[in-house]
N, C-alpha and C positions, 0 to 999 in steps of 0.2 A: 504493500500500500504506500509504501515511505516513499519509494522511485516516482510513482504515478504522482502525489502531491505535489513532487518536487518538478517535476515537468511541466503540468499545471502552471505552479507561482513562476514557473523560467517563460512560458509562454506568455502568462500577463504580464511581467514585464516588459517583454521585449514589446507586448504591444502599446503597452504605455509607453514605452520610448519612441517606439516608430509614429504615434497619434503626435505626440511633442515635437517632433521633425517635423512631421507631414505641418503642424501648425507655426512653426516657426521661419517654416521656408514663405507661407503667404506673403503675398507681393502688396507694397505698402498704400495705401487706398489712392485713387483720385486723389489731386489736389481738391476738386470740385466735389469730391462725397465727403471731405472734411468737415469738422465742423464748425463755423466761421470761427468762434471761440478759441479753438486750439490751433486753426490754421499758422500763425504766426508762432504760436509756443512749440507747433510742432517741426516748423520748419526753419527756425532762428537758429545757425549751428553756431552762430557769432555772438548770441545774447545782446544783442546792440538794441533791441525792441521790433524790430522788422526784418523782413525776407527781401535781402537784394537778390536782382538776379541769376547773381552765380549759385548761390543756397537753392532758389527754386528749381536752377536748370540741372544742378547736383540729384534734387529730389527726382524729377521728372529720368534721370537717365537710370538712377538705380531701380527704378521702378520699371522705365523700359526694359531691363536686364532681367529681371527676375521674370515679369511677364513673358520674355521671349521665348519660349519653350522649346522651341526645335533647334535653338541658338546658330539663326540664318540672319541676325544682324539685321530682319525686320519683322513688322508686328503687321501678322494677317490678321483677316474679320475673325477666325477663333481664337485665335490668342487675348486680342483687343476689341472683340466687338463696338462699334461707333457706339457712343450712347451722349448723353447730357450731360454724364463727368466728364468728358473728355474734352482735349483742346481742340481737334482736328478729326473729320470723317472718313479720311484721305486711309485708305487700305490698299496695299500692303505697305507703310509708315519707316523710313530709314531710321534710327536715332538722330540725327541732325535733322530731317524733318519736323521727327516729332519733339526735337528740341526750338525750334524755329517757331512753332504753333504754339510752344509754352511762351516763348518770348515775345510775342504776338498777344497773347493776352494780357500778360505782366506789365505789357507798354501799355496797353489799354486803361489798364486798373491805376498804373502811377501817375496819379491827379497832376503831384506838385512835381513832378520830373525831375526827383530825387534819388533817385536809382533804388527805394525800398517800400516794398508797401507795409503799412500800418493796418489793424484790424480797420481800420474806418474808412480804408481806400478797399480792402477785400470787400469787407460788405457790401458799399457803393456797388462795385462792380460786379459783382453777383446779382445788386438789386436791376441794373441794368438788363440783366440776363447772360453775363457771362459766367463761366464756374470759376 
């Protein structure tokens, strides 16, 4: 009986570690599924109060990376289905495209052309209808 237990708890372990992998690998949301709130707290890596654009375009390519799944250096309709989060409907999406489309919104959103936006220029620009 003592072997069979012991294979069991080795079994759930291991799936408890592989569930922790499988959730650790997810790719880190839209900018635009974020929540206006954390937008800024989540993507300041420089603590200055706002997201310049090298922070967003930093965010925007690790997240093209992780989503690229067949790692072909572009993001097809299943990888990245277009939707409302996104910056660009453009399939199949280079990284420098899809960094282009970030940067393209980010110009939009910065009011004071300051090179950083504040929770009050996201907002704005979400209320506009951009993400």
């Amino acid at each position: 009986m003592k072997p069979v237990v012991s294979r069991v708890a080795a079994i759930a372990a291991t799936l408890v570690v592989c569930a922790g992998a499988a959730q650790a690998q997810k790719s880190p949301s839209p900018i635009g599924a974020l929540p206006i709130e954390t937008v800024v707290e989540q993507l300041d890596r420089n603590g200055n109060g706002c997201v310049d654009l090298e922070e967003g375009r930093n965010y925007v390519s690790r997240r093209f990376h992780q989503i690229d799944r067949n790692g072909d250096e572009t993001l097809d309709a299943n990888e990245a289905p277009p939707g409302p989060d996104e910056t660009t409907n453009t399939r199949p999406i280079s990284l420098v495209d899809w960094q282009d489309a970030y940067t393209a919104r980010f110009t939009s959103f910065d009011t004071d052309n300051n090179g950083c936006l504040v929770k009050a220029e996201v907002e704005a620009g979400r209320a506009k209808g951009g993400q």
